[in-house]
N, C-alpha and C positions, 0 to 999 in steps of 0.2 A: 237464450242464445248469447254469447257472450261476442261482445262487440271487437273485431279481429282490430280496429281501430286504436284501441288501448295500449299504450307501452308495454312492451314484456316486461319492463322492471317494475310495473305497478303492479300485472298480473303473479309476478313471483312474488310481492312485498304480501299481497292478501293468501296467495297457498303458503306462504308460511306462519301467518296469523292465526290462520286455519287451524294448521297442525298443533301450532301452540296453546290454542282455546283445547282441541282432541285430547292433548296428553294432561291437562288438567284434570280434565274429569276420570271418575273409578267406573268401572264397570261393577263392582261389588255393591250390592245394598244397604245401606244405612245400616238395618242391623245387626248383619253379618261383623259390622267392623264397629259394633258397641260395645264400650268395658262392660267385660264379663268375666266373670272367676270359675275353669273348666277346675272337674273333680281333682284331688287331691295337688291340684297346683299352690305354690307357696303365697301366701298373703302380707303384707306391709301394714293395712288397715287394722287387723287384729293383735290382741298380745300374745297371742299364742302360736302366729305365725302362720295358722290355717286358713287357705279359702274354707272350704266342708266347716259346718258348726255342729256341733253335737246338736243331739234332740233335747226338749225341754224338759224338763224333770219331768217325769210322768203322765210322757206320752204314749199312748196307745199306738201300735197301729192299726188301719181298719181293716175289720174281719177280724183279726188276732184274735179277741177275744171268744167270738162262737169256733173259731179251730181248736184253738187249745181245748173246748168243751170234748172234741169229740176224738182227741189224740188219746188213743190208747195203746196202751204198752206191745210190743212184737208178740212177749209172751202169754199174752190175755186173747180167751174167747168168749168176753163180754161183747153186745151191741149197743150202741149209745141211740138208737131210739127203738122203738115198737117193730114187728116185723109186719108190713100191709100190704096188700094187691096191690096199690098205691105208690107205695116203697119201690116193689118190684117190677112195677109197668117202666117207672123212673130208672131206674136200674138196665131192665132191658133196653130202654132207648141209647140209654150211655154207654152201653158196652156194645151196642152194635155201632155207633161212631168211631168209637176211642180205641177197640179192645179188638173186634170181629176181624181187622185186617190181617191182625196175624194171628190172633188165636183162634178167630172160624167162629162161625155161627155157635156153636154147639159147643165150643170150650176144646177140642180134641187137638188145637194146634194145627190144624189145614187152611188157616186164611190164605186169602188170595193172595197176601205179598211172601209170606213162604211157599205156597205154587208156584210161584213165580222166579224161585232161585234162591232169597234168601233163609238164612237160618229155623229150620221149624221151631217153636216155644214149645214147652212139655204140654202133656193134657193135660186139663186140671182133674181127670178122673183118674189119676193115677192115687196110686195108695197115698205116697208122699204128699201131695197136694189135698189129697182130702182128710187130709192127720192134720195143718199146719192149722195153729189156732185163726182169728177173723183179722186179729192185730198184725199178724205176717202179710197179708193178702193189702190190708189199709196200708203198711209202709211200703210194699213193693209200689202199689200205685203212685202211690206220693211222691218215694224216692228212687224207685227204678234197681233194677235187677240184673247183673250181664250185657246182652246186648239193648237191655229196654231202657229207657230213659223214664227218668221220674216224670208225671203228669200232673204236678200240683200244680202249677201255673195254668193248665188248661182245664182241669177238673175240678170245680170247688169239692169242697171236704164232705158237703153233704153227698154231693153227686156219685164223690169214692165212698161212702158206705152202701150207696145205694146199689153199687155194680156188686159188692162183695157179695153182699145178700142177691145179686143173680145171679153169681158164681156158684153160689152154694146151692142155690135151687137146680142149677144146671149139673151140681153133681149129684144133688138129690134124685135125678132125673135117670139118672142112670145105674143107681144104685141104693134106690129104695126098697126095702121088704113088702111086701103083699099086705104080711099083715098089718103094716103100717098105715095105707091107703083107706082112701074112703068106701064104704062099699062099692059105692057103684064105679068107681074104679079099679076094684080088685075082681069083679065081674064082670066089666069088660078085657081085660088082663086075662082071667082063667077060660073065659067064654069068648075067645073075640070073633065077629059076628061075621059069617061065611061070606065070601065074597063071589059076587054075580059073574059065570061064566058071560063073555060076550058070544050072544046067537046069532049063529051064522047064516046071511043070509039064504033062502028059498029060493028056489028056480021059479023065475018068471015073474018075482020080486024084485021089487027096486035094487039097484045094486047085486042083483044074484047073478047065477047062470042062465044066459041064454043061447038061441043056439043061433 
C-alpha cells in the first residue's frame, strides 16, 4: 500500500522512472531480431552480392537419387520393380488415402468429395485410361492433371508406383477375359454358387405367426 504520506512530486518522479525503464525494453525475442539473411535479399558480405549461395559442386539431393531410379518416360509401359501381393496390398493402402476421395473405392470416379458437389474425375475403366501407358498414370500422380494437383510431396515415388499397379489391377478387375483367370476363378464366374432363399418363419415358431 503506498504511503498517502509521500510527496506527489516524489510519487510522479518514480511513475516516470517507471515508464522510462517500460519503453526500454522489446517485447520481441532475441531471435526474432538476430542478423539474419531472408531468401533472395541482397548481401554486402559476399562478392557476388547474394545472401542464397549456390550448392557445392556435386551435391546431391536426398532421395534424388532412388527417384531419378524410377522416373520413367509418360510414353513407356515399362515397371521399375517386380509386380507382388506385397506391391499391391502397398498400393491399395495408398490409394485408399491419397486417391479414394475422389476417385471412389473402385476407380469409377464416385468418391465422397465428388458426391459431395465437386467435379467428378473420369473412371479409370474407361477405354482411354486403360490404353494410357504406366508412365502417364506415374506423371499425373507426381505432377497433377486438371483439377488434381501433383502428390509428389505427399507420395514418395515408390508409393506412386505402387498405386499405379492398383490402378491397373482395378481395371483388371473389371475387364478381364475368363479365359485369362485362374481356374478356380473362371468356375466360380461360369458357376456362381446359388444363393440361400431366407426361410420364412413357421406358425407357432419363434418369430412366426401366432394367433
Amino acid at each position: 500500500m503506498i504511503n498517502s504520506s509521500l510527496p506527489k512530486t516524489l510519487l510522479r518522479t518514480c511513475a516516470l522512472a517507471s515508464l522510462g525503464l517500460l519503453a526500454g525494453c522489446s517485447l520481441k525475442q532475441d531471435m526474432a531480431m538476430q542478423p539474419k539473411e531472408r531468401p533472395l535479399w541482397p548481401s554486402d558480405f559476399f562478392t557476388d552480392g547474394r545472401s542464397a549461395r549456390p550448392l557445392v559442386e556435386n551435391t546431391v539431393a536426398r532421395g534424388s537419387v532412388l527417384e531419378d531410379e524410377m522416373v520413367i518416360a509418360k510414353e513407356s509401359n515399362a515397371f521399375p520393380w517386380p509386380l507382388t501381393l506385397e506391391l499391391l496390398e502397398r498400393g491399395e493402402n495408398r490409394y485408399k488415402i491419397f486417391c479414394s476421395p475422389c476417385h471412389g473405392l473402385q476407380g469409377d470416379g464416385n468418391g465422397m468429395v465428388a458426391m459431395r458437389g465437386m467435379k467428378h474425375p473420369p473412371s479409370y475403366h474407361q477405354d482411354r485410361l486403360r490404353q494410357v501407358p504406366n508412365g502417364y498414370i506415374y506423371d499425373v500422380i507426381t505432377n497433377g492433371f486438371g483439377a488434381m494437383l501433383g502428390y509428389s510431396a505427399q507420395v514418395a515415388a515408390g508409393d506412386r508406383w505402387a498405386i499405379v499397379a492398383y490402378v491397373r489391377a482395378l481395371q483388371l478387375s473389371r475387364n478381364a477375359k475368363i479365359s485369362e483367370l485362374p481356374p478356380d476363378v473362371s468356375e466360380k464366374v461360369l458357376h456362381p454358387p446359388a444363393q440361400k432363399t431366407p426361410e420364412t418363419p413357421r406358425e407357432g415358431a419363434p418369430g412366426g405367426k401366432t394367433e
